[in-house]
Structures are given as C-alpha cells and as structure tokens.
GUZAGU-392648 format. One record per residue (C-alpha): residue number from 1; x, y, z. Coordinates in Angstrom, 3 decimals. Layout:
% residues N
nr, px, py, pz
NUM, X, Y, Z
...
***
This chain:
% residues 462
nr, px, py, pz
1, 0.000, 0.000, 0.000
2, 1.181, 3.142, -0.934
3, 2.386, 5.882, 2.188
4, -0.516, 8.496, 1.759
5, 2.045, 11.463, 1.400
6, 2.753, 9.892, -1.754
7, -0.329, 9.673, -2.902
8, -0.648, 13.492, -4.534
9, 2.824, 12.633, -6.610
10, 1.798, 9.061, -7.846
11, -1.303, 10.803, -9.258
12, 0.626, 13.864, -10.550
13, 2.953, 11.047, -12.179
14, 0.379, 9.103, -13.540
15, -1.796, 11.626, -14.856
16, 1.688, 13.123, -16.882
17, 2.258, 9.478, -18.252
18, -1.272, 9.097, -19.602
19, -0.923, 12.341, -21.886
20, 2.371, 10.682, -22.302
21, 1.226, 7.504, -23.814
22, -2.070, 9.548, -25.601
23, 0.051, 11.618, -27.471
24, 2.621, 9.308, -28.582
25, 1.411, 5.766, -29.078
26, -0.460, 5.052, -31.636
27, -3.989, 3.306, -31.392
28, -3.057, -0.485, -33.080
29, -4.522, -0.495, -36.826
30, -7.070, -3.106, -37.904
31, -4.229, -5.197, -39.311
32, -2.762, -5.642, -36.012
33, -5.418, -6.698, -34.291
34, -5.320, -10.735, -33.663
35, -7.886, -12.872, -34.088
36, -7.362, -16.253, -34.307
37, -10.017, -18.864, -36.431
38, -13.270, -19.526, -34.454
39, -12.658, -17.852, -31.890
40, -11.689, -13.741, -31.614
41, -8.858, -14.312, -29.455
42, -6.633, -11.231, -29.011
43, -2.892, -11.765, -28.070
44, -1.531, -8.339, -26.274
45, 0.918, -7.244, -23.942
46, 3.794, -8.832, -25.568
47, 7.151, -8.086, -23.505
48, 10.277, -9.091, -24.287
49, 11.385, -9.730, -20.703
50, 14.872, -11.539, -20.428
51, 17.569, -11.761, -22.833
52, 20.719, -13.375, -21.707
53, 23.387, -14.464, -23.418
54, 21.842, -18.048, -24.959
55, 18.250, -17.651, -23.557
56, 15.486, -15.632, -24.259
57, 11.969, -15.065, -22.101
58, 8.769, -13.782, -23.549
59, 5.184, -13.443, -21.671
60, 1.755, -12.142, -23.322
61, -1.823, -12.602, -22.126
62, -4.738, -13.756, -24.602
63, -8.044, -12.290, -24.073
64, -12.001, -12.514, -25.991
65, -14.714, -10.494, -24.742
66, -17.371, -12.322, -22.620
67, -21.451, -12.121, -23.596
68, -21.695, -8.845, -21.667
69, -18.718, -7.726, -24.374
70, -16.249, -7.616, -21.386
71, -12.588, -8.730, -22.062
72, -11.640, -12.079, -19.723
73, -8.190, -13.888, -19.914
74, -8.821, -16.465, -23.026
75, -6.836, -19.549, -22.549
76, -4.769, -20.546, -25.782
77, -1.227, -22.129, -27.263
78, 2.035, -20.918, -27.223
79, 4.405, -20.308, -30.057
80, 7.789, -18.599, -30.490
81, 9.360, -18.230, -33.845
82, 12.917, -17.515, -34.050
83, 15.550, -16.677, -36.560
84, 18.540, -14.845, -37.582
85, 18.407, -10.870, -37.301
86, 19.926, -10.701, -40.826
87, 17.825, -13.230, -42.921
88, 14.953, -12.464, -45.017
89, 13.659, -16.176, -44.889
90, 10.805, -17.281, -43.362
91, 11.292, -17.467, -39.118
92, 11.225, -20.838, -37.917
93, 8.997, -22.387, -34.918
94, 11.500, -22.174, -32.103
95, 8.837, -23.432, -29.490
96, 4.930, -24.698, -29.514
97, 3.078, -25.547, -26.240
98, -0.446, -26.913, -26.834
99, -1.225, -26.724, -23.385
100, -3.748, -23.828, -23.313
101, -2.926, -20.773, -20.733
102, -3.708, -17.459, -20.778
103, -0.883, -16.337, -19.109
104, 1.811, -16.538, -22.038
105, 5.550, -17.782, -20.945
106, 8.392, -18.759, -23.577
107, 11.470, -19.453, -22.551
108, 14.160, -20.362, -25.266
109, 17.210, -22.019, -24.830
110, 20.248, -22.871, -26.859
111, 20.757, -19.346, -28.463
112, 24.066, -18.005, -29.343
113, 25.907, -14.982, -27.721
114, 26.432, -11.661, -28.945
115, 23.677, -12.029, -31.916
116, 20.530, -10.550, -33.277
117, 17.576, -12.962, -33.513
118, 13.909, -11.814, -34.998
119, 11.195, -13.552, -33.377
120, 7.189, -13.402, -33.638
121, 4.841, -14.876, -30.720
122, 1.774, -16.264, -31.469
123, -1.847, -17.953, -29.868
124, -4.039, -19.931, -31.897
125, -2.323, -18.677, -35.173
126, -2.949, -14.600, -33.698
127, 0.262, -12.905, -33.493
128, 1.097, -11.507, -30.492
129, 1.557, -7.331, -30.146
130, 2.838, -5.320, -26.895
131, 0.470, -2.997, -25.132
132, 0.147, 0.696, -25.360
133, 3.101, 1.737, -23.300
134, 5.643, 3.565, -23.789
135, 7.998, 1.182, -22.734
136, 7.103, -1.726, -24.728
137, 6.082, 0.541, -27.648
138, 8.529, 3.426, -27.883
139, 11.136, 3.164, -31.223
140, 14.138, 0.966, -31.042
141, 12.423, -1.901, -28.203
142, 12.592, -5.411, -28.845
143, 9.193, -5.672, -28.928
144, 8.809, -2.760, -31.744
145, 11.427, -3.864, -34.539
146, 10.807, -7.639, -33.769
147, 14.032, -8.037, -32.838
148, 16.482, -8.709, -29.989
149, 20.281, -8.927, -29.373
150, 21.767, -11.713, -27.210
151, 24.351, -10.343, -24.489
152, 27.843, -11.058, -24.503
153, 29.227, -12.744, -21.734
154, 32.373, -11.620, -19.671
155, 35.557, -13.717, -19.907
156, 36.504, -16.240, -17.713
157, 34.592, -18.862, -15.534
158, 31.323, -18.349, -13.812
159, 32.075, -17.986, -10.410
160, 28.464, -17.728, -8.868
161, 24.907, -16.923, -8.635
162, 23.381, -13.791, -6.718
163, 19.607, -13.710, -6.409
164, 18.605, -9.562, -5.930
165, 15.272, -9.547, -4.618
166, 13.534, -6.918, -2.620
167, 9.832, -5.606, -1.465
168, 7.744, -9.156, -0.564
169, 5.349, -6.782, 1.298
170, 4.306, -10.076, 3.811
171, 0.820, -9.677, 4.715
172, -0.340, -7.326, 2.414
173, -3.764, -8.080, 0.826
174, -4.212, -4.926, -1.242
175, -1.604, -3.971, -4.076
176, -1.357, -0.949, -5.573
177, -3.970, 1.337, -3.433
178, -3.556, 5.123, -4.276
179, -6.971, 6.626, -2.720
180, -9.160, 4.598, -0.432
181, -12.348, 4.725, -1.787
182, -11.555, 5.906, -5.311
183, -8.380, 4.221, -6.172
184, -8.170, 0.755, -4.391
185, -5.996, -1.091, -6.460
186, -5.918, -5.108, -6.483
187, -7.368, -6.970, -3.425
188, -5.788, -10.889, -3.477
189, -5.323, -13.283, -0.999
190, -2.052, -14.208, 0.314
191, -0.125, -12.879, -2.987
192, 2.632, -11.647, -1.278
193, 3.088, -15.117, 0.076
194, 2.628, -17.393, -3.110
195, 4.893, -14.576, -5.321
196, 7.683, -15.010, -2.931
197, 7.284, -18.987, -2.381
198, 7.268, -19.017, -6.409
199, 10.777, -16.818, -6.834
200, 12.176, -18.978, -3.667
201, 11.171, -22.249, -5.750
202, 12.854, -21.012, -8.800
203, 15.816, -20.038, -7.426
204, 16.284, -23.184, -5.583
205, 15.940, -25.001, -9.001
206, 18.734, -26.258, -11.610
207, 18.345, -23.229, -14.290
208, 18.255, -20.751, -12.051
209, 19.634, -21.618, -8.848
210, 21.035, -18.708, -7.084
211, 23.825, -19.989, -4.159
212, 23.006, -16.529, -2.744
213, 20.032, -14.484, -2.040
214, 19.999, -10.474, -0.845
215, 16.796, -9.291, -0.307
216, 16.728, -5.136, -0.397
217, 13.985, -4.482, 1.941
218, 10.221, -4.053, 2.563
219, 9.523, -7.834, 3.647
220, 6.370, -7.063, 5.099
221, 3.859, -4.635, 4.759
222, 3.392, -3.245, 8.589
223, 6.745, -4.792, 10.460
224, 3.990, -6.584, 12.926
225, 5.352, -10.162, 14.587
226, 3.104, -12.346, 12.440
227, 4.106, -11.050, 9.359
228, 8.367, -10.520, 10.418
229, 8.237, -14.565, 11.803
230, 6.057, -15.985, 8.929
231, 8.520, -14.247, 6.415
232, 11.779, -15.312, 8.394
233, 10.323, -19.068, 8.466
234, 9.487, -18.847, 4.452
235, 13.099, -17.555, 3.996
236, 14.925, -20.003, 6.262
237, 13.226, -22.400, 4.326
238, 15.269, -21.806, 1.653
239, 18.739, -21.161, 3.526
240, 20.500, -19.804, 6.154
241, 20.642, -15.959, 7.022
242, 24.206, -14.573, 6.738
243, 25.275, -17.620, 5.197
244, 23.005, -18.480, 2.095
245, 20.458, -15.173, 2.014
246, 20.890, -11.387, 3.780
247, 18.567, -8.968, 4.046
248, 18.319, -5.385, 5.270
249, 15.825, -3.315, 6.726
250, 12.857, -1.105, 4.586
251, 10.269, 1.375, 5.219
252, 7.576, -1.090, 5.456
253, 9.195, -3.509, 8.251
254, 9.311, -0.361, 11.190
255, 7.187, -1.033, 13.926
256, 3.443, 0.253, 14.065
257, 3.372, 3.143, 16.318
258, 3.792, 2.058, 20.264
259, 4.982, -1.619, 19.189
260, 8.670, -2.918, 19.986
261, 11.222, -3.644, 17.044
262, 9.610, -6.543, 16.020
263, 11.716, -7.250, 13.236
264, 14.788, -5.208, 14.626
265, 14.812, -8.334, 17.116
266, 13.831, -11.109, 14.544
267, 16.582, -10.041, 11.872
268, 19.206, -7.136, 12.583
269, 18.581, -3.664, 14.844
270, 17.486, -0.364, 13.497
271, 19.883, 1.661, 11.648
272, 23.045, -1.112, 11.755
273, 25.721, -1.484, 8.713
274, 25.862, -5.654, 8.811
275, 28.921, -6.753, 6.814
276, 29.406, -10.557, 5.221
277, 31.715, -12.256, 3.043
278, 30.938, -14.938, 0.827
279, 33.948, -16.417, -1.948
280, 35.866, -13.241, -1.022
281, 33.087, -11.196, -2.026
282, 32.056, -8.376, 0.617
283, 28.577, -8.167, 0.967
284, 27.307, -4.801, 2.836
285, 23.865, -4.569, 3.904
286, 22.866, -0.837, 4.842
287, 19.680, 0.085, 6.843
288, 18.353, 3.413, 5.517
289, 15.114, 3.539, 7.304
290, 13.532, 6.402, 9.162
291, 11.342, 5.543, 12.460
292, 8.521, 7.585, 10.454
293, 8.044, 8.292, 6.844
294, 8.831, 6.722, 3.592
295, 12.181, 8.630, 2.804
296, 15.705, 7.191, 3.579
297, 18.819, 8.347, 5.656
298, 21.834, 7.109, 7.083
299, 21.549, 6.698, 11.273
300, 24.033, 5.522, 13.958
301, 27.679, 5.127, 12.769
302, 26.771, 3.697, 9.438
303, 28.705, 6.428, 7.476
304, 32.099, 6.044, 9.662
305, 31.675, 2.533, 9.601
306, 31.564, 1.873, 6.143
307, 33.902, 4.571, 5.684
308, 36.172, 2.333, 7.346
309, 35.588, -0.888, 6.397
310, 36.456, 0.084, 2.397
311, 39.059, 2.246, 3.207
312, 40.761, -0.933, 5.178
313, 40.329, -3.083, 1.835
314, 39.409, -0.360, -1.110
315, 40.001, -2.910, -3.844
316, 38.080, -5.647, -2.850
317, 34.919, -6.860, -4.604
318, 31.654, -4.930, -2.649
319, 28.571, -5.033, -3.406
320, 26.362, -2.825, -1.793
321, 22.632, -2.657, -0.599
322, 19.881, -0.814, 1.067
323, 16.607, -0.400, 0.506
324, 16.173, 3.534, -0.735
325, 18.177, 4.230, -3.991
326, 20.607, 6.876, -3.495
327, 21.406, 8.868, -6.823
328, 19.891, 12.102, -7.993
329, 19.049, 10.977, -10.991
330, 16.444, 8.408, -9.075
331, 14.814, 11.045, -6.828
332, 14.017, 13.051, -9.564
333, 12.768, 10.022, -11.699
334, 10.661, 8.606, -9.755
335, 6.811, 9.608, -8.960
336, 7.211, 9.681, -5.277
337, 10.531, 12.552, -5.886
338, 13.371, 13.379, -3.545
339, 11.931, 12.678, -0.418
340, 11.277, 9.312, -1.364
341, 15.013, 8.183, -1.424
342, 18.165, 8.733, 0.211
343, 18.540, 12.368, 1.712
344, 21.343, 14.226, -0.286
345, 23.203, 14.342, 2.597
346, 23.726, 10.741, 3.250
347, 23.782, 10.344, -0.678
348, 27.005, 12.488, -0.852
349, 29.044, 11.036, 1.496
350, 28.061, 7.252, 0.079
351, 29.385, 8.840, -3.561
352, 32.265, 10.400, -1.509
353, 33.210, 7.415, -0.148
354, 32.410, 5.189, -3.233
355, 34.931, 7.085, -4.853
356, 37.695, 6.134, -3.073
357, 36.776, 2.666, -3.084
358, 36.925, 0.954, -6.894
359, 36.139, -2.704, -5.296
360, 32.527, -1.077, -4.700
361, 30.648, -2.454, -8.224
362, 27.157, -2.283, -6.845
363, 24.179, -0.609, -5.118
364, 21.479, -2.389, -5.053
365, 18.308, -0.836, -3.818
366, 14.597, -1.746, -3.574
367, 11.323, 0.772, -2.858
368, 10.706, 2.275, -6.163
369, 9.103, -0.913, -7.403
370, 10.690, -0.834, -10.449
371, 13.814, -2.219, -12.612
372, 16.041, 1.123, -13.350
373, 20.054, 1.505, -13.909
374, 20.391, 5.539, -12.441
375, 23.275, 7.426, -13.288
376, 25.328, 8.306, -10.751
377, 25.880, 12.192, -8.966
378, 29.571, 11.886, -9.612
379, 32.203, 9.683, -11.563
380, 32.255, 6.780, -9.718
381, 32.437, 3.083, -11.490
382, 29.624, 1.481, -9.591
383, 25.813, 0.343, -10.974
384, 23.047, 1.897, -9.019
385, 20.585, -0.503, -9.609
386, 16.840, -0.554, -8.643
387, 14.635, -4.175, -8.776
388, 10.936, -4.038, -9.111
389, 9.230, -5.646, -6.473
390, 9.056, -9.062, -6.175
391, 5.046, -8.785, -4.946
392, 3.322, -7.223, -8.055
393, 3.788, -6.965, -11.717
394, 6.082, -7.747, -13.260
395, 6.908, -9.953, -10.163
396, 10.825, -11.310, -10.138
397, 13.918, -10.903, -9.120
398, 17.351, -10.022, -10.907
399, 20.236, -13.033, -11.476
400, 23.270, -11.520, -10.839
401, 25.821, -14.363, -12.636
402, 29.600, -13.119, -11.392
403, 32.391, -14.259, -14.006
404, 36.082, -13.819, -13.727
405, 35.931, -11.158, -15.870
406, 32.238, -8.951, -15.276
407, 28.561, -10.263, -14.773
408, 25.316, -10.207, -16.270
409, 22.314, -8.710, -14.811
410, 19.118, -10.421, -15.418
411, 15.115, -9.422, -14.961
412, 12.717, -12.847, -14.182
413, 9.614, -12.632, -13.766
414, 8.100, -15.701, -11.850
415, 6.488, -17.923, -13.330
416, 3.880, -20.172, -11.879
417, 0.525, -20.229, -12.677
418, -0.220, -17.805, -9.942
419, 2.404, -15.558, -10.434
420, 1.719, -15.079, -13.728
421, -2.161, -14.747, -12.634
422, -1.616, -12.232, -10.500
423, 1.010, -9.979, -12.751
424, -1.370, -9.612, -15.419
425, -3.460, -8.451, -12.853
426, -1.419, -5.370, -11.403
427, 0.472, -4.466, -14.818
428, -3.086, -2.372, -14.771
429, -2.347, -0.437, -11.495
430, -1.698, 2.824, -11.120
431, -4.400, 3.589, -14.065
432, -2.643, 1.388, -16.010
433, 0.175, 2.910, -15.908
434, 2.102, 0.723, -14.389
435, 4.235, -0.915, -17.187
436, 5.780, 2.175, -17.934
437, 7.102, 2.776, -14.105
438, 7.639, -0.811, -13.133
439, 9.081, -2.552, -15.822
440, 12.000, -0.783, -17.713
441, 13.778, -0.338, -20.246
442, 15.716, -3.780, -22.038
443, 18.447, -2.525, -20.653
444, 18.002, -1.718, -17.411
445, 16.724, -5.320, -17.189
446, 19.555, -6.843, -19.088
447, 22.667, -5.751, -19.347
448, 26.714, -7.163, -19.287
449, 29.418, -5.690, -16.694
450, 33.109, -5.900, -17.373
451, 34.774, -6.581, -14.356
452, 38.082, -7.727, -12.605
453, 37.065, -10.741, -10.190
454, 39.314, -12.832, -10.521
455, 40.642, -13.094, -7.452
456, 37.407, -14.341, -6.223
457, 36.787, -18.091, -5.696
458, 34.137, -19.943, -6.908
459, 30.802, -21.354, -4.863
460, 31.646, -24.195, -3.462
461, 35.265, -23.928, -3.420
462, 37.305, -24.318, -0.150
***
C-alpha cells in the first residue's frame, strides 16, 4: 500500500504518463489486431522480458470479450518463432506448447551470444503485439522492430549466482492502493506469500539456482510479529541468514506506532551497517530507514563505519545494498521525488566514499518498485541498480551471474501459474500505468558488466 504522502505525486505522475502515452502511441490499426479462427482471441501485452546471453523469455496474455462484451483472460497455445536478425527467410517455430494458458511464458534455450535474432509470438495462429506503453512501444524496443540482441558474456569462468530480490510486502492483501475509496488497487489473498514462495522455488531449481540471495527491503507490509516470523520461516526455508540469504531493513518492516522492534529483534537492529563475506566477495547490507516516513537516511555510525571498512580493503569486490536508492538521478525520476530516497546528505558522502573505493561495483536498492540503472551524482564506477518488487507486476527478481571477468544482470519474472495470474493483474495499477514505471527499459533489465574478479573463488570452493 502506498504511504498516503505519496499519494498526490503518484497521481501527478500518472496523470503526466497518460498524456504521455495519448500523445505518442499510436492506437493499433485493424491489421494488427489478432484474431485467431473460431474464436476472436486477441494476443496483447507482448514483452520481451529476459535476454541473456543463450536464452530468451517472452510473456503475453490472450483475451475474448465475454457475452456482456467484457474482455476475460482467453486460454490458448504458445508459439515462439525464431531466426537470424539478418535473414529475409521465413522465421522458424522455435517453441509450440499446446497446453492452453492465458498467461503466455516462452522461454528459449540454446541461443548463441552476442547475436541478433527476430522472433514473432503467437496464440491460436494470432500474433502476439505489446500494449500501449511507452515502454514496450517506444522506437528501437525489442518488442517494436521484432528483434532482440543476445548479451555477450564476460571472460573467464562463472564464479556464482546472486539472487537480488527486494519488497515481498508479507501480509499485504491490497496492491497498488492510491486513494481509499476511489483508487483501491488489487485486493488478493495471500499474494505476497505465493509470489515469494514461487521466486524462492525457482531459485532453488537447476536453471536458475542462485547460491546466494539479498533481499533489499520491505519484507512485510506493517513490520507486525506475524508477518516478520512468517517471512523469516518462508526464507529459512530456503537457507540460512548470513550464510546463504541477507537482508536489510525497509520502510515497510518499522514497527506500528507504540509496538517494539519486532523485526529489529527477529533479523538485525534499526539503523546497523551488517557486513558478510561470501567467496571473497564483501557483501554490505545498509539500513536506511527512518522511524517515520517513507524517505531514507543514514543513522548511527553507518557512514564512519563503512567509511572504514572500504578504506581498510578499497580494492576488494563490494557489493552494496539498502533499501532507498541513493542517486539524484532516481529522486528526480521517480513519482514519489526526492523525499522518497536517500537524503542528499547521506547520498554524498556514500558517492564520496564510493569514490575512493573501486572494489565497490554495486548498489542495489529496492522501494521504487521498479527495474532502473540511475546514473550516478559523480564519476564513480559502480551500478546503481533498482529491482521491481518481487510482490506485483512484473513480479521477479534479478540473477546476478559473477564471471572472472564482469557479470550479467538479469530481470525474471516468476512464473507459476499464480504468479503469472496475479502480474497480469497489477500491470493495470496505477491507471494502467504501471508498465511504464515498473518494468524498464531492455536494458536496465539486461545488461553485461566488465569486471576484474578474478581473485574471487568460486561457490563451493574451499
């Protein structure tokens, strides 16, 4: 649920983005709309989610309109065609599912790196087409030439497998709320608790197991004991904290007014640096919660202390994470604006200090709800990179895979039944807006990092 002070600049943002997406998107012509024999079957919403370097991942939904001339999901097949970006010929069926879904996911293997591939996606012989947002739509996207580029991976071995995950929201039952009343968003049942037990379940399996897991904040909605135990049990489920997963602090897990630390006493206290290493890697978790209020600052001795932990080791391997981003370039992106992230203050002296530290590769932050690569305030060689939430659309978590030589950042979106159930049901929050914030850009979900890390050793190595 969204804080109500940020209610006024959600609206303001939302309100911009549909003149936005009025002016500049064009209404689909008659000869793009699907329909597929016997049945008017409309395949939309086409994204072109993950590209890694020999995979690709593609979701749409398939809809008809009902007797009352409504539009309910339609269930249908799924097929992928895929061929070279530079031949003329015919593209080939890559993949065909006959079991009938409406909740479109293609995943294709066996691609090769560093190379241009057209595809088409289709339902009952209907081509798939994206929706009417910007970011699916605008010139130059995947999903508007038809074509996509497979990454190029760094040199040298792959060492391991971080999971980036971040606002589970445990124990909400209402996503996406901007004015009781008028603007409710989704009510579901237990959807923060089957979204999270369907990214744990995928990243405990073989193609995409993660041998680490940071989660960025917000694991549940109000920070009350139910919801802080019931999400430490679901997570120790799947490994051991400071050893297999770490997690800091967000806005959502302070305690309601007049109640102890609840999750301060369950995980790590308020406003504590917590420091791990895992392979060699340093792993710094940062709390950057206020007792009130949505924004973020640094409390305590977090500043000195991390001060002095990188100036003790500069050139080691860090990454970094907290739950508010930090840049400028975020607070004046997002709808919520400055006072929804880091103060500048705090924000300074981590750039400060970042500078003087080139082991530091990455910030990893939460809150926004939404995959974004900002740039950073000054000239510092470290990603700032934000994760949409793992409780609404589009529902995932990033793959961080670490080589000797760089990594590759990559966007899932879950993909159970329910998962994908409930995504296509929030990609229409925010007045269906919601795509345009949340999702991002190709290439802030997908992108290659050269890097030194060779000194690192490999999971599972003594």
């Amino acid at each position: 649920m969204l804080d109500p002070r940020l209610r006024t600049g959600w609206l303001a943002g939302a309100a911009t983005g549909a003149a936005a997406v009025a002016v500049r998107v064009p209404r689909p012509s008659a000869a793009n709309a699907v329909r597929a024999t016997g049945n008017s079957v409309v395949a939309s919403d086409l994204e072109v989610v993950t590209v890694t370097d020999t995979s690709v991942i593609l979701t749409w939904t398939t809809r008809a309109r009902d007797r009352r001339g409504s539009w309910r999901p339609e269930p249908a097949d799924t097929e992928v065609r895929i061929g070279p970006g530079d031949s003329r010929e015919p593209v080939p069926v890559r993949l065909f599912d006959a079991e009938r879904t409406p909740y479109h996911y293609a995943e294709i293997h066996g691609l090769e790196p560093g190379r241009a591939y057209r595809f088409e996606a289709y339902s009952d012989g209907g081509r798939a087409h994206p929706a009417r947002t910007l970011v699916t739509r605008r010139a130059g996207t995947p999903e508007s030439t038809g074509i996509f580029t497979t990454l190029t991976p760094p040199p040298g071995r792959l060492l391991r497998t971080l999971a980036l995950l971040n606002d589970l929201h445990y124990g909400e039952d209402r996503s996406g709320q901007l004015v009781p009343g008028l603007l409710e968003g989704e009510r579901g049942e237990q959807y923060p608790e089957f979204m999270l037990g369907a990214a744990l379940d995928e990243l405990a399996a073989p193609n995409r197991r993660a041998d680490q897991l940071i989660v960025a904040g917000d694991l549940t909605d109000t920070g009350t004991l139910d919801q802080t135990l019931a999400v430490r049990a679901r997570l120790d489920d799947w490994g051991a904290l400071g050893r297999e997963y770490f997690v800091c602090r967000g806005n959502h897990d302070m305690p309601p007014k007049g109640e102890p630390d609840h999750w301060g006493s369950i995980f790590h206290p308020h406003q504590r640096l917590i420091e791990y290493s895992v392979g060699g890697l340093r792993l710094i978790a940062l709390d950057t919660t206020r007792l009130a209020g949505s924004g973020g600052t640094l409390g305590g001795t977090q500043v000195e202390r991390l001060r002095e932990l990188l100036r003790g080791d500069p050139d080691r391997p860090t990454l970094v994470f907290g739950h508010h981003p930090v840049t400028r370039h975020a607070a004046v992106s997002n709808p919520g604006g400055p006072g929804f992230v880091l103060d500048r203050a705090n924000a300074a002296a981590l750039h400060g200090i970042y500078r003087s530290a080139p082991g530091v590769f990455l910030h990893h932050s939460g809150h926004t709800h939404r995959n974004r690569v900002t740039r950073p305030d000054i000239g510092v060689g470290v990603e700032f990179l934000e994760v949409a939430a793992a409780k609404e659309y589009p529902g995932g978590y990033t793959l961080l895979r670490v080589y000797e030589g760089g990594y590759l950042a990559n966007f899932y979106k879950t993909r159970s039944e329910p998962a994908r159930r409930w995504s296509t049901r929030t990609r229409r929050q925010y007045l269906g807006l919601h795509p345009d914030h949340a999702l991002g850009s190709c290439a802030d979900r997908n992108h290659a990092v050269r890097r030194d890390f060779s000194g690192l050793r490999a999971a599972g190595a003594s």
